[in-house]
PAMITOR-319602 format. One record per residue (C-alpha): x, y, z; residue in three letters. Coordinates in steps of 0.1 Angstrom, whole numbers, padded with zeros to 4 digits, always signed. Each point is the difference from the previous one (the first is absolute). Layout:
REM PAMITOR-319602
XYZALA;...
***
This chain:
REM PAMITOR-319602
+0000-0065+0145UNK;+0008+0027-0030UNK;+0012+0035+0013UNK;+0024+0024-0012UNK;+0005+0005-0039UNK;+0001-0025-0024UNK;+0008+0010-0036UNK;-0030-0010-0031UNK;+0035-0011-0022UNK;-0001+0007-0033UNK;+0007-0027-0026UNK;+0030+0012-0021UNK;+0004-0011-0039UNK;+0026-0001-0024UNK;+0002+0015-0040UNK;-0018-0031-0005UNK;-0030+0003+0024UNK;+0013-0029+0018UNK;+0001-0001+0037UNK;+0038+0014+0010UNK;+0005-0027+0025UNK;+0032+0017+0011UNK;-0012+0032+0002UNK;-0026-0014+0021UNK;+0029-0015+0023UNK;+0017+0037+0002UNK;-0029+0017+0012UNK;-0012-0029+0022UNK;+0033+0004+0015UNK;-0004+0042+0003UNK;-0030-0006+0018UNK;+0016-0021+0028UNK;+0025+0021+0002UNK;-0016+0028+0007UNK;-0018-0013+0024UNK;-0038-0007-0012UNK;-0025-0017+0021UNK;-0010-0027-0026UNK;-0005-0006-0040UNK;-0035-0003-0021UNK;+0009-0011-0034UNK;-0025-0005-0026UNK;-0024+0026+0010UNK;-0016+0029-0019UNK;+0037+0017+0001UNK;+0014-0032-0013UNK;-0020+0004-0035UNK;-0021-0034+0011UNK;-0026+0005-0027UNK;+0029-0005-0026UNK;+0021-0030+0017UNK;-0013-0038-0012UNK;-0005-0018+0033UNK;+0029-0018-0006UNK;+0022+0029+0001UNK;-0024+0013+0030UNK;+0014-0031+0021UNK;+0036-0001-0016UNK;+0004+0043+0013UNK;-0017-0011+0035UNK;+0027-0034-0001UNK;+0036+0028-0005UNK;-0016+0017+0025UNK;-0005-0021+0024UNK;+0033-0016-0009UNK;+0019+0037-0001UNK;-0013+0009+0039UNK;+0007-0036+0015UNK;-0022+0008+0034UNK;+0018+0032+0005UNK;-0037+0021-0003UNK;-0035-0015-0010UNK;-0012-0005-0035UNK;-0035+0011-0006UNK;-0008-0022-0035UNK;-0026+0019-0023UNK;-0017-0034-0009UNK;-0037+0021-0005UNK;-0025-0006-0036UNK;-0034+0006-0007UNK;-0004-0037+0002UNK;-0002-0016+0031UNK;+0011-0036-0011UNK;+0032+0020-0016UNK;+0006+0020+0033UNK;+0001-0032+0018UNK;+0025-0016-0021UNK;+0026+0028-0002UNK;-0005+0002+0035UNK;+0012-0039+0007UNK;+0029+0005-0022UNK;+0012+0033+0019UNK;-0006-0019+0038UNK;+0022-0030-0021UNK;+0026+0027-0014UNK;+0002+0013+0041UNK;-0017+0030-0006UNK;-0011+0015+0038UNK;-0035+0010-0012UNK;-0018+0009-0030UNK;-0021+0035-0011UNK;-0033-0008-0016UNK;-0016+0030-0018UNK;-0037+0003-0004UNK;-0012-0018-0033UNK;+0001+0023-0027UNK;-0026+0003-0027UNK;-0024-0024+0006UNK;-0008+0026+0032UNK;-0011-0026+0026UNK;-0025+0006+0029UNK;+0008+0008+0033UNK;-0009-0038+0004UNK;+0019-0012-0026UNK;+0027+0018+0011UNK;-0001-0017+0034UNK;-0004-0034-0018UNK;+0030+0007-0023UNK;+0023+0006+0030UNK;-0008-0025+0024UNK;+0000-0022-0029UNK;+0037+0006-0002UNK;+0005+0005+0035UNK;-0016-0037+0008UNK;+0022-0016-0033UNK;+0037+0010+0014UNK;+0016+0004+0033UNK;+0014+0034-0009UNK;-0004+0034+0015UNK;-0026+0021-0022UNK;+0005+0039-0003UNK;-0032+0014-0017UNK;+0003+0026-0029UNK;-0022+0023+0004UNK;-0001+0025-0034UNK;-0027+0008-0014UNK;+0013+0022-0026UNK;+0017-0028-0017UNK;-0026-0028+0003UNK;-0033+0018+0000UNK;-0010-0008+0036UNK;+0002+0009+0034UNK;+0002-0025+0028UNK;-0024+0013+0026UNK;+0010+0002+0036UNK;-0024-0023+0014UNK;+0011-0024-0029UNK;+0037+0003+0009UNK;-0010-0006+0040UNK;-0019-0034-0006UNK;+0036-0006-0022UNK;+0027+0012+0032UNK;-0020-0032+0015UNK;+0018-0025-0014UNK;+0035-0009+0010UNK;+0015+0002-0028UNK;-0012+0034-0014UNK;+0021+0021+0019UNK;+0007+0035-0014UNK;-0014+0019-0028UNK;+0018+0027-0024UNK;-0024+0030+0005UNK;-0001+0012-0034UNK;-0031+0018-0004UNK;+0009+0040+0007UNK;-0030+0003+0022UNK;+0013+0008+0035UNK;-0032-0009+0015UNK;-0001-0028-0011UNK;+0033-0006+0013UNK;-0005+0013+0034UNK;-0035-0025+0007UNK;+0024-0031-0011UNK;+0023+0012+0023UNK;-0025+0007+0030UNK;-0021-0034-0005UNK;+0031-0026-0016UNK;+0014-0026+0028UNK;+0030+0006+0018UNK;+0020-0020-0022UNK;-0011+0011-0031UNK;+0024+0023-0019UNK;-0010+0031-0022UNK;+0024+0014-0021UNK;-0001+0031-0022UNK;-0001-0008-0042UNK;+0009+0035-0008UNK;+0033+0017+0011UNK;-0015+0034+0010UNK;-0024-0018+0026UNK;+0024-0014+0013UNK;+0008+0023+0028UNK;-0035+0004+0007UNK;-0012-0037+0002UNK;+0031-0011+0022UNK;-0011+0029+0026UNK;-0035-0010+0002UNK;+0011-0037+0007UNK;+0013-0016-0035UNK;+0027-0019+0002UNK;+0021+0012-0035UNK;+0003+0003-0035UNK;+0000-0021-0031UNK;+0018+0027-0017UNK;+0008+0011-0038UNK;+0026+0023+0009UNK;+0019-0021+0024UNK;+0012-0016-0036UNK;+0026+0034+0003UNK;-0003+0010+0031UNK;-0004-0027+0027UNK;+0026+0012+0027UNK;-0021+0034-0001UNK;-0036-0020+0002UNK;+0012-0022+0025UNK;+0010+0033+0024UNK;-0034+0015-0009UNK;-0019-0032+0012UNK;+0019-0008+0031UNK;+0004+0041+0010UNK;-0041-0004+0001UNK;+0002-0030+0016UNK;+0015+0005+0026UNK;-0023+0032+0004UNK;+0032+0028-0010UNK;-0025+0022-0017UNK;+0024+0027-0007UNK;+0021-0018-0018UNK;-0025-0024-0020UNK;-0021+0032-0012UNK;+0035+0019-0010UNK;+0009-0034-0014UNK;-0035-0002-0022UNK;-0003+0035-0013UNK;+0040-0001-0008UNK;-0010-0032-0023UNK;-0040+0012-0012UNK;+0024+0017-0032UNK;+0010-0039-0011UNK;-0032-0017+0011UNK;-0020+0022-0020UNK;+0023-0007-0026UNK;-0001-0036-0004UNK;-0036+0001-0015UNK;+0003+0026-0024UNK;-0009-0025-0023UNK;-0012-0034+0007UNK;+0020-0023+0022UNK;+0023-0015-0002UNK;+0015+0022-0034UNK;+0008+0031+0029UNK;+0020-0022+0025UNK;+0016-0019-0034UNK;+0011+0031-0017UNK;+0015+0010+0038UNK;+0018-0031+0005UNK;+0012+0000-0039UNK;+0016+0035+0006UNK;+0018-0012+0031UNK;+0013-0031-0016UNK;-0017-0026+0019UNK;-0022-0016-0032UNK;-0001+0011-0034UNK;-0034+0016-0013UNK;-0018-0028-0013UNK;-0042-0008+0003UNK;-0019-0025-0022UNK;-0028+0016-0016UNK;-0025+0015+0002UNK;+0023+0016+0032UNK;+0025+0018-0022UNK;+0028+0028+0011UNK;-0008+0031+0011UNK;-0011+0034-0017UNK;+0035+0023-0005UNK;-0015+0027+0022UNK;-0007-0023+0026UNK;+0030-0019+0001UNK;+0020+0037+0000UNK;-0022+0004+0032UNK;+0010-0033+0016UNK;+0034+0007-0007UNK;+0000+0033+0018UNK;-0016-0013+0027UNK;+0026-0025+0002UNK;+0028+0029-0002UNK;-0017+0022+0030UNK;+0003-0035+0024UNK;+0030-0003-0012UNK;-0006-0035-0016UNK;+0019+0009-0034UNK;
***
């Protein structure tokens, strides 16, 4: 159902930490036309943590609006709450969102069982397609293989957003998952690998500047060019690397600032970042030819 690339958007603010609805059009609009596989607003890259719910839905509603059918809409509708999950999740299947990501629960660190209880809980409450978030760096726990299999059985969990950084991992989901079952990368410099040893994509930070490029990585391994995708990969392993130089999204923010696609706004306690590292970004930028 999901292959190719499809960008983790940021959300963009103005002076006033509101949420620069136009700006969210113009780079809506840079992503079509440079040819992305599909949107996920609202996720980790899209500051969730710091968006009220209402804003949550109103981002996923322009974006939905912006891409009119042209490429699916992946609606970050996840919380540590179940019943909250499920509610977000109705009003993004309303809005005519294609599917929603739901991350692990965060801090209340559920069991394996809970874990399966908290997504078929959703799963059995909307008629949506379910991408699972697997990142256990960001929520404090790991969704086991064998818990993720017993979750591929229902028909409307459908791919998961391989997030982990543990290869292994990656490569048992991939031997035991059902044929229709999608696994896509979480982290751009995986990419390459995941796709080769079956994956289907990306859900990609960096696609935010470079989505033509990510797009030509993707398919290139796809369609089993290996030349070109592992030329393509260590060409772009400079600007992966540098998009979490600090934590994301302030890398891929400060990037897109400097190329004058959003201006370099967070809400606390995300703030800009360091000079040095923002130099950095900026010469990274320069050597891709970016700025």
């Amino acid at each position: 159902m999901f292959a190719g690339v499809y960008t983790a958007l940021v959300t963009p603010f103005n002076d006033k930490k509101e949420i620069d609805k136009e700006c969210l059009k113009k780079i809506v609009k840079f992503q079509l036309d440079k040819g992305i596989s599909g949107l996920v607003p609202v996720g980790t890259t899209g500051e969730s943590p710091t968006v009220t719910h209402q804003e949550n839905m109103d981002v996923i509603e322009m974006v939905v609006k912006e891409v009119n059918g042209r490429v699916p809409v992946i609606a970050g509708t996840g919380s540590n709450s179940t019943d909250e999950a499920i509610r977000m999740t109705k009003i993004a299947k309303d809005i005519g969102a294609n599917a929603s990501l739901q991350v692990s629960p965060y801090y209340n660190k559920p069991t394996q069982e809970g874990l399966y209880q908290h997504f078929m809980t959703i799963a059995d409450a909307v008629d949506l397609p379910v991408m699972v978030y697997n990142i256990q760096g960001r929520t404090g726990v790991n969704i086991n293989t064998d818990t993720l299999m017993r979750l591929a059985k229902h028909e409307n969990i459908v791919a998961v957003k391989e997030a982990s950084g543990d290869l292994g991992q990656m490569m048992e989901v991939l031997r035991r998952k059902p044929a229709d079952f999608d696994v896509l990368s979480g982290d751009d410099n995986l990419a390459l690998p995941l796709v080769l040893l079956g994956g289907a994509g990306v859900v990609s930070v960096v696609s935010n500047i470079i989505p033509k490029r990510m797009e030509e990585l993707v398919l290139a391994a796809r369609q089993g060019e290996l030349d070109k995708a592992r030329k393509l990969h260590y060409d772009l392993l400079p600007l992966f690397k540098s998009m979490f130089v600090e934590t994301n999204p302030i890398p891929v923010k400060t990037a897109m600032a400097a190329m004058g696609l959003i201006k370099d706004v967070y809400r606390l306690p995300l703030c800009q970042a360091s000079e040095e590292n923002r130099k950095f970004i900026q010469n990274v930028l320069k050597d891709y030819g970016l700025i």
